[in-house]
Every structure is written in structure tokens, then in C-alpha cells.
N, C-alpha and C positions, 0 to 999 in steps of 0.2 A: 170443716175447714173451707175456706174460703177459694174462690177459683185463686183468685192472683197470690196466696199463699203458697198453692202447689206450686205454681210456676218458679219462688225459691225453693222449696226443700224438691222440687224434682232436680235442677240441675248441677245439689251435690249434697255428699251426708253434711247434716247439720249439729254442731252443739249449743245444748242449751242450759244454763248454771246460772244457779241461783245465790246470792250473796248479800245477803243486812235485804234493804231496798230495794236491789236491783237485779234484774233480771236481764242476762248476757245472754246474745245469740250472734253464733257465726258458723259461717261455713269452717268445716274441720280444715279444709286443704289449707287454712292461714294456722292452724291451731300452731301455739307457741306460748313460752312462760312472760315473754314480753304483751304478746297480744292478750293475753289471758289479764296481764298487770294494767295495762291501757283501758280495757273494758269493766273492768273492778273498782278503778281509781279515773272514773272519766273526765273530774272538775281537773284534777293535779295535772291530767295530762296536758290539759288546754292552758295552763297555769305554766305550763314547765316552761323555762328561759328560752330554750330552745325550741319552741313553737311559734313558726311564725304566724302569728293571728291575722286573716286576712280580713276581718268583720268581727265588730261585739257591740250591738245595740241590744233592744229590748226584745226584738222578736228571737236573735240567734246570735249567737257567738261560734267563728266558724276557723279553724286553725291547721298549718299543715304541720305534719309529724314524721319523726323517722324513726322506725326501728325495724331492727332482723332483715337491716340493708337496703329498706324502700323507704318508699314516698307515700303517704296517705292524708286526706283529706279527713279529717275530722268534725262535725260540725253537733252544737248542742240547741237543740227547738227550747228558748226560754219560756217563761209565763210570765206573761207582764203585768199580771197582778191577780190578785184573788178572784174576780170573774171570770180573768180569762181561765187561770186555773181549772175551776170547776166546770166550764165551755168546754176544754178539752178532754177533759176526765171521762167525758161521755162518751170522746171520738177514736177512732182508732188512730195513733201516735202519727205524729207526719215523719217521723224514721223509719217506724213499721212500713208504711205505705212507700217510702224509697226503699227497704231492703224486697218489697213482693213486687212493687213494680221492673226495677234495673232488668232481673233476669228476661221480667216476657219480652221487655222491649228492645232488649237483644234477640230472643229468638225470632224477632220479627224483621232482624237487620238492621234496628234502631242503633246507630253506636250510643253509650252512654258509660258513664263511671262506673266501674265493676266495683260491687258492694263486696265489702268483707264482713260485718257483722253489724248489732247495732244491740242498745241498751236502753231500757226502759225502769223509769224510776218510779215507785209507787208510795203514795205518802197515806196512811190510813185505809189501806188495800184502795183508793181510789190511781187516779192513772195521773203520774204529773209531767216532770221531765222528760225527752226522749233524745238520744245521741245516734248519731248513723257513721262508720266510717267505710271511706270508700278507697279503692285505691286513685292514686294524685296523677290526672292526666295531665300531662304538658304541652299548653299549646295556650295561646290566646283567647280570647272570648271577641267574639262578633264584632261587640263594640270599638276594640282595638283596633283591626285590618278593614273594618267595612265604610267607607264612606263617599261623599260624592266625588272626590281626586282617587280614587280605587281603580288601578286597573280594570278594565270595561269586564275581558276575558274573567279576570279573577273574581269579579264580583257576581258576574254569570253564574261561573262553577258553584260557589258556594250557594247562592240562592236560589238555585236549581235543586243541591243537595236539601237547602232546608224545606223546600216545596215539598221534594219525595216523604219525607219524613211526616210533614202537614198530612200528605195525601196518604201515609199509611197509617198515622192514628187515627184520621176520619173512618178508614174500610173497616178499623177496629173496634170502634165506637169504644174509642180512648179520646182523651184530649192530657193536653199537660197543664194549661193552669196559670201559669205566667211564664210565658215565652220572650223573656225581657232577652236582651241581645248580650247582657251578662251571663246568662242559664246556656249559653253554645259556646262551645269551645270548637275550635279548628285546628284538627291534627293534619297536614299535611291540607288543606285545604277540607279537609273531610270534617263536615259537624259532628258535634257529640253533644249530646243535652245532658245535662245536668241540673241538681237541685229539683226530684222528681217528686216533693212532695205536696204538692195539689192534683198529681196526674190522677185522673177517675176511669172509670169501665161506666157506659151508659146505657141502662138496658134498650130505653129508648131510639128511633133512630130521629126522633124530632127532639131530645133531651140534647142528642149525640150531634147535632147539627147547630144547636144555638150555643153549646160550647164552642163548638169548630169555628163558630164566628165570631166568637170571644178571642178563642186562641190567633185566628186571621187577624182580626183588630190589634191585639196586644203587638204581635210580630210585626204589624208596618206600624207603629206607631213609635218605635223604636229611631222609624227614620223620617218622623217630622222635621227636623233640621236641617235631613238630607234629599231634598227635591228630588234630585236624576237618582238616587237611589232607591229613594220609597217608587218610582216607576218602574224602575226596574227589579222590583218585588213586584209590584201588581202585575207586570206583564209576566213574571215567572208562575204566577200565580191562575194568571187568565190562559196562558198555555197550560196548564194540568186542569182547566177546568172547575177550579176551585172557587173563583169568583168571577164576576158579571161584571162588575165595574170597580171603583174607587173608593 
């Protein structure tokens, strides 16, 4: 078993069920004949009327859900065509990788969407499909509140927040992968990352550094539009010590 595997099945019992193709895992504390119905029947789910689909291109179709009285984010990793197909057949699913990630990066104080289970579709026992559902945080994303008319104070808070988070995947030799300013949500001005399925573990700490500078790049690139805000990212950024310049 893989490290970041443990870090889900440690922090609670897990079920795991087998049906036609698919291969259903969730933590038991959601266990329910709705959720069991949801992860068994995962196209119908994203299909049903009352889903509101918030994205369906080639790479994902990603849609929110309700049952047994919540809110859940639902999201399906497509394949966009038979290359990609057998590309990913080789890799471990990008749901898997958001249900083993979510839990460390909480133990770490990371906020992030708490996973409730995920599904893996298998065609010819190779690896095709993969579905993650999490539960539905409410709040904005980045891109919504953060700009260069942004309250000074408010835009501080929050990109001071995302700095911390920068600077605790670096000491972890994690990275996430694309820190676009859709993937943060803001509860209460507090970020939360989401869309965790690029995040890696790098044994390296020079492997672990030139992602970190991927991840630095990606995150002020978000505010090329916005002048005084992409400054006041690099200055948040140059206080933690995270960069040198621009």
C-alpha cells in the first residue's frame, strides 16, 4: 500500500464493492442505500434533471448532487479518446489520487473538500473511467472576490492564507498541480483547495522545488490582468520567503 493510500483508509473504516465494471470505495460513515445507488449508477447520476452540472467538456464532466439531505460535488475524469485512454490505463486514476490526497492535506491543516468515496471503471480489466465525490463546499472561488478593486485588508487575508498553504506543501514535498484561482474556494475568507487531482508527493527536494515553481508560476498567473494584485501576491509571497523576485 501506498503512503498516501494510508492516509485515507487511516482516517476512517472504509467500504469497498464490487459491481459489473466498477469498483466503488467510500468511507462507511456516508454508507447509505442512496449513496451506494449514486456510486453503482454514476453516469444516471450526472444525467439526473436535477443535477446541476457545473462543467462537461472532454477532459470532465463535474456536477452537484443531493441526497440523504446534503450537497455533494460529483465529478467524472473523461477520456478523450483512445490514446488518452490507454495513457491513463497505466496511471493511477486522477479520483484515486483526490480520495488519498484530501485526507493528508487535511491532517496537515490544509482545508480541502472532504471526500466521500470514489469509483473506478475498468474495461477489459485495463483502467478507464474514474468518478470522485466529495462533499459541496460553499463559498466562492478566488476568481470571484480577488481583484484589483478588492478591499486592500481582504485581499491581504486571503493571500497570506494561500501563501501558508504554498509554504506547507513546499516543507512536504507536495505540490498541487494547477493552482488556477478556480481550484480555491473561500469559506469565510479562509481558502480551501480543491480539484486535487495533479497533487504529487516528491521524493526529491530538487524534484519538490521545481514543482513549487510551477505551482508559484501557475498561482500569480491567475492575476496577469490584475497588476496591484499579482504584487500583492509576490509581496505575500516574498515575506514567507518563498521567492526572490517577480
Amino acid at each position: 500500500m501506498s503512503d498516501e493510500s494510508a492516509y485515507a483508509l487511516l482516517s476512517a473504516d472504509v467500504t469497498i464493492h464490487h459491481q459489473d465494471r466498477l469498483a466503488l470505495c467510500f468511507f462507511s460513515r456516508y454508507d447509505s442505500p442512496m449513496l451506494r445507488q449514486v456510486l453503482a449508477h454514476p453516469d444516471d447520476a450526472l444525467k439526473d434533471p436535477d443535477c446541476e452540472v457545473l462543467k462537461s467538456d472532454r477532459t470532465s464532466t463535474v456536477g452537484v448532487i443531493s441526497f440523504d439531505g446534503r450537497r455533494f460535488v460529483f465529478k467524472r475524469y473523461n477520456t478523450k479518446n483512445t490514446w488518452h485512454a490507454l495513457r491513463r490505463a497505466l496511471r493511477r486514476a486522477r479520483a484515486e489520487n483526490c480520495w488519498n490526497f484530501a485526507p493528508r492535506l487535511t491532517a496537515l491543516g490544509i482545508a480541502t473538500a472532504p471526500v466521500v468515496g470514489w469509483v473506478q471503471e475498468r474495461i477489459a480489466g485495463l483502467k478507464s473511467r474514474s468518478w470522485i465525490l466529495c462533499e459541496h463546499v460553499a463559498g466562492p472561488t478566488c476568481a470571484s472576490v480577488l481583484s484589483d478593486d478588492s478591499e486592500p485588508a481582504v485581499c491581504d487575508e486571503i493571500l497570506e492564507g494561500i501563501t501558508g498553504i504554498l509554504l506547507q506543501l513546499r516543507q512536504n514535498r507536495l505540490s498541487h498541480g494547477d493552482l488556477k484561482a478556480t481550484n480555491i474556494l473561500l469559506v469565510h475568507n479562509r481558502p480551501v483547495i480543491v480539484d486535487l487531482d495533479a497533487v504529487q508527493t516528491h521524493i526529491s527536494a530538487a524534484a519538490c522545488e521545481r514543482a513549487f515553481k510551477r505551482d508559484c508560476s501557475r498561482w500569480l498567473k491567475n492575476w496577469r490582468e490584475q497588476p496591484e494584485l499579482k504584487a500583492r501576491a509576490i509581496k505575500q509571497l516574498r515575506k514567507a520567503g518563498l521567492v526572490n523576485g517577480d
